[in-house]
C-alpha positions in Angstrom: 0.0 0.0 0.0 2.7 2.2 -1.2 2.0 4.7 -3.8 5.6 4.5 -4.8 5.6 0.8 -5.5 3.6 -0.1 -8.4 1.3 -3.1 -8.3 3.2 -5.0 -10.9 6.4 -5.0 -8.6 4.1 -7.1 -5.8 3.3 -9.2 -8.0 6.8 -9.8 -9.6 7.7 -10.4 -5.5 4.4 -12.9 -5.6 5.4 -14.7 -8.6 9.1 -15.3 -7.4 7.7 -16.6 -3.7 5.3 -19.3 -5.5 8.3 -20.6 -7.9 10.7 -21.0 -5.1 7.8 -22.7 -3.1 7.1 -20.2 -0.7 4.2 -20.2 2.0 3.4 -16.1 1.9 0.0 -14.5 2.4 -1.0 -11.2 0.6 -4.0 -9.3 1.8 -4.7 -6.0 -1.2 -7.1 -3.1 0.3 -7.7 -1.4 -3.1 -9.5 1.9 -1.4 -7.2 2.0 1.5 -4.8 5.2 2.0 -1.4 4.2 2.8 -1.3 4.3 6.0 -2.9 2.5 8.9 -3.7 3.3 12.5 -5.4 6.9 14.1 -2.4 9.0 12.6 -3.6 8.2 8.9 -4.4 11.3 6.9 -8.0 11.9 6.2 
């Protein structure tokens, strides 16, 4: 949730974790800001 990282570099990081057999979990919030917690900017 990073607006510097484009969504294709996750899923370049996903890709790589699945060929070298990886357990991961990803969990996308496609509205969220990003941030998280009470300090978030509204």
């Amino acid at each position: 949730m990073n607006n510097n990282v484009p969504p294709y570099n996750t899923m370049l990081i996903v890709d790589a974790l699945i060929k070298a057999n990886k357990l991961f979990e990803l969990v996308v919030f496609p509205q969220a800001l990003p941030a998280f917690g009470t300090d978030a900017p509204t």
